[in-house]
N, C-alpha and C positions, 0 to 999 in steps of 0.2 A: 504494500500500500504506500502511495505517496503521501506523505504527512505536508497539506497545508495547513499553514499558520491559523487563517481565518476561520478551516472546521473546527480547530482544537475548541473543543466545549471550555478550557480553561482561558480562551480570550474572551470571553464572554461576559459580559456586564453583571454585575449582582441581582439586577431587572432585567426580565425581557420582554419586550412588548410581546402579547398576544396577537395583537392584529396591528395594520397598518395603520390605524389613524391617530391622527397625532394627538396627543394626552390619552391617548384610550388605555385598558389596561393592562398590567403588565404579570410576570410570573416569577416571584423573589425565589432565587438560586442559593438552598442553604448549602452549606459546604461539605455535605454528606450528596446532596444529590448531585451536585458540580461533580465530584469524586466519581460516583455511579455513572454517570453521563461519558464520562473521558476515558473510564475503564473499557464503555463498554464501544464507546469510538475505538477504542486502540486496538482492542482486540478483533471488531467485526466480529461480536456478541450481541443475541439481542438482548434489551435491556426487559427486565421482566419489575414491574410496580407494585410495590401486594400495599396495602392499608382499607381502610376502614372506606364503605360508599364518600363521597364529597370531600377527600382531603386532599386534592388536587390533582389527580394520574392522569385525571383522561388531558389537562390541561398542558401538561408538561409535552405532551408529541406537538402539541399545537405549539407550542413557544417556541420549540427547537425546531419547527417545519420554520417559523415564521425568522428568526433568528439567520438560519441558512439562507433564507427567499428560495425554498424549496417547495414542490408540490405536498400534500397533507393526506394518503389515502387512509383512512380508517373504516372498521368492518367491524360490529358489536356481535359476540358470540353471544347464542342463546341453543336451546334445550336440543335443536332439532342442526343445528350448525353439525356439518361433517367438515372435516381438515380440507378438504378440496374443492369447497366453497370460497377459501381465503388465499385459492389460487385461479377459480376458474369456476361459472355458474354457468352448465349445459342447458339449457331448456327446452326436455324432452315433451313438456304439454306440447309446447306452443307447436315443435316440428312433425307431432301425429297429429294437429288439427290443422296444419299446412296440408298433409299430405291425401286428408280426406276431400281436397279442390285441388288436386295437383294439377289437373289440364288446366283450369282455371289458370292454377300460375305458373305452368309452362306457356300459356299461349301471351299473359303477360310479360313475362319476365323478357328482359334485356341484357344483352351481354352473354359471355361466356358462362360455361358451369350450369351445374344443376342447382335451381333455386332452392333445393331440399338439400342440399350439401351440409355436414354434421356443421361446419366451417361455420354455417349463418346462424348459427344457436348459438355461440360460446359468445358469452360476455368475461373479459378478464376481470381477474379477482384483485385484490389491493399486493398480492405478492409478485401476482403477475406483472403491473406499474413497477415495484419499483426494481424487480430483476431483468427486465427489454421491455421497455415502452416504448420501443419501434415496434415491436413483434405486437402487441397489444392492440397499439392501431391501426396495423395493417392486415385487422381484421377484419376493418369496414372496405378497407380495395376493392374487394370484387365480390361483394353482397348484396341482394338486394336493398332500393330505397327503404324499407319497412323493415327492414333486419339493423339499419345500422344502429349505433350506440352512440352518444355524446360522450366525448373523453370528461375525465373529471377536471375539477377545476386545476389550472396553473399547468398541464399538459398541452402544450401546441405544438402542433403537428406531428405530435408523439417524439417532440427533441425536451424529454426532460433529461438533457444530461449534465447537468449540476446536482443530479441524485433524488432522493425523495426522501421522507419519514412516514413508515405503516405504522398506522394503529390498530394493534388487535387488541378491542375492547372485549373486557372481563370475559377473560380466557375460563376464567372457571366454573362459569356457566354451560359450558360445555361438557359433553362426555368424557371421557380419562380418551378415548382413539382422537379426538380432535388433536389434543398436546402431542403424544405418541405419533402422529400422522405426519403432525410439521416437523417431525426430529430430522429427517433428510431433508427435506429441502430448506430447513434454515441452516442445516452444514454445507449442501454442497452450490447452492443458491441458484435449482436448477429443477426440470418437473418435468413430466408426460405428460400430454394430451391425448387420451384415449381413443378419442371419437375421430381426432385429424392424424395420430402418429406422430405428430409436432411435437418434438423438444425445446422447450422453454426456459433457456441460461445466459448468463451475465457474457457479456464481449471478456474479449482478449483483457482489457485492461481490465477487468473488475468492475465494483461497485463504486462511484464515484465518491469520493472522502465522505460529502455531504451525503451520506447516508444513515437512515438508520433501521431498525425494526425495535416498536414499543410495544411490549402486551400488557396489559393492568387485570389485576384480579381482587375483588374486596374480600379473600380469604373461605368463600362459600364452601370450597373444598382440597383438601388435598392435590395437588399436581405429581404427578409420576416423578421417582427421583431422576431419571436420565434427562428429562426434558429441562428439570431445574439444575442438573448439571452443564448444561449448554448457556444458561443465560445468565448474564449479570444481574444480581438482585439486590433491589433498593426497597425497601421498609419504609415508608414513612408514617409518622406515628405523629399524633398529638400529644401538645406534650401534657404529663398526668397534674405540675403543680397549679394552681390557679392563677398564680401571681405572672408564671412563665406564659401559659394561655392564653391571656389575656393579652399578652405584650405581642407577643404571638399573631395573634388575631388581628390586631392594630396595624402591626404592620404592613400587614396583605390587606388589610383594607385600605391603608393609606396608597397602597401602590395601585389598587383600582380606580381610587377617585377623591378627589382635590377636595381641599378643606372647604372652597367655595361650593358643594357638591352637598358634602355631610360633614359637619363639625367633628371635629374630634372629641369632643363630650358626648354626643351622638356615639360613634364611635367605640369610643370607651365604656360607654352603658353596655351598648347591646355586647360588648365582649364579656361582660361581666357577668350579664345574665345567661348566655350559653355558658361560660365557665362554670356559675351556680346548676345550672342544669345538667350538665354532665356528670358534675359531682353527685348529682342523688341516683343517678344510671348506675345501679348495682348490677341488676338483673340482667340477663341476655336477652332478656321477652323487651325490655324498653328502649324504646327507638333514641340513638344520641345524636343530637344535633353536633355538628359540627361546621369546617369550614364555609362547606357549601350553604349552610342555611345562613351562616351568618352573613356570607356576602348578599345571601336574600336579601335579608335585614337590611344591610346598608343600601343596595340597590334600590332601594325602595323609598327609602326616606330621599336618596337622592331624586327621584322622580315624583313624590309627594311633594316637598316640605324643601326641596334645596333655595326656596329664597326665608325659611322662616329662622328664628333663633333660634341657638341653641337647647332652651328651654324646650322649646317647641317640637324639634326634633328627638328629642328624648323622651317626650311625651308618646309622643309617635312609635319610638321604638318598643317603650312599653306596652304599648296598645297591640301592636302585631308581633311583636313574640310569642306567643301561644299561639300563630297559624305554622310556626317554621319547629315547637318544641309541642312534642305530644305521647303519648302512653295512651298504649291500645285504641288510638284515633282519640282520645277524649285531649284536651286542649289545659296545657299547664299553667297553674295561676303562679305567678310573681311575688314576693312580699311587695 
């Protein structure tokens, strides 16, 4: 691998914006995940996320896509997800109800090939992007109009070659063969196509620096040891004391949005009262608010209340705290 300067995750600011726009918000870089990030740059490991729902995973592929000015493909595992969906989506409906009007669309179709060609059913998958995203969209060359696909976003002309970051969201909602599935092709970054015989791998040079592959998991279950032997793994955790929580909390709100936004009293309440609230989460049955609710919290005052005073705003965040902190659906009262 060539080591450029500007991938290394260690040139990277302590903020990274999320998105393009200017004061929008950003994603603070603690020195444990900067560490994870750069290990797992170096090595051409994917980085694997484990923490609790809303403590920032799924954000982190999006900072570092946006950080690179790389494309962002992500793909949410769930119950029914097979490992060869996060490389490639066949769609055998659509090509047995083509094939029941075939003369129909023989007598339409244009150009070369058989318009029932397995070719015109494969939509690529997010591994497929970011291993030849030439091969990806030179799926649409010779298909029908009604077969083609819009590439994702930040792909033109299929010259993403300044690299990509995948998102395989909450891997652990998947089956134990999902993990188990992708153990070859996240080694050799390379795949079959069943239905065309097309081989699906990275050019002579590799994977370009500015790559990466993210999985995130909220812990729902166990992962196969072989597969978390393959990846780089970052933990991130809230932190348990209140006084550090808080501070915590603050900070990443201040890096979303501007004192002119939501006061820092504002602010500082609602961290406090998540803090209080996590604190009485003994139980595994009681739902704990965390990052994400509280960016709720401030998000909202910002779009309420961002011209009232601070009084005002605090007023506000005590009022809608019980929609973001709850036990078995019933709504938590405050002192």
């Amino acid at each position: 691998m060539t080591v450029t300067a500007q991938a290394d995750p260690q040139c990277f600011d302590v903020q990274i914006p999320l998105t393009d726009a200017p004061a929008g918000p950003a994603y603070i870089l603690d020195p444990q995940i900067r560490l994870a990030l750069r290990m797992a740059w170096a090595t051409r490991r994917p980085l694997l996320v484990v923490g609790e729902p809303g403590c920032g995973k799924t954000d982190l592929a999006a900072a570092l896509a946006n950080a690179w000015q790389v494309p962002l493909h992500s793909q949410v595992v769930h119950a029914r997800t097979e490992a060869q969906d996060l490389m490639f989506h066949f769609d055998a409906v659509a090509r047995l109800a083509d094939a029941q009007v075939y003369q129909h669309l023989k007598s339409q179709h244009r150009g070369d090939g058989d318009p029932l060609d397995a070719g015109n059913y494969l939509r690529p998958g997010a591994l497929w992007w970011l291993i030849n995203p030439q091969s990806a969209l030179s799926l649409n060359d010779r298909r029908p109009e009604n077969r083609r696909f819009t590439p994702p976003p930040g792909v033109i002309d299929g010259q993403s070659t300044n690299g990509s970051v995948v998102l395989i969201d909450e891997i652990d909602k998947g089956n134990e063969e999902v993990a188990e599935g992708l153990l070859e092709v996240l080694d050799t970054l390379r795949f079959d196509v069943p239905w065309t015989g097309q081989r699906v791998q990275v050019g002579e040079g590799g994977l370009p620096s500015s790559s990466m592959v993210i999985l995130t998991s909220n812990g729902a279950r166990d992962l196969p040891a072989p597969f978390l032997r393959r990846c780089i793994v970052l933990a991130i955790e809230l932190p348990k004391d209140k006084a550090t929580l808080e501070a915590w909390l603050l900070q990443r709100a201040k890096a979303h949005h501007s004192a002119n936004e939501c006061s820092e009293d504002a602010m500082k309440h609602a961290a406090a009262l998540i803090a209080v609230d996590r604190a009485v989460a003994t139980s595994d049955e009681r739902y704990k608010p965390g990052l994400a609710e509280y960016l709720y919290l401030i998000d909202a005052v910002a779009k309420l209340a961002s011209n009232q005073p601070p009084a005002n705003q605090m007023e506000l965040v005590t009022e809608l705290a019980p929609s973001v902190t709850t036990e078995k659906g019933k709504a938590v009262a405050y002192p």
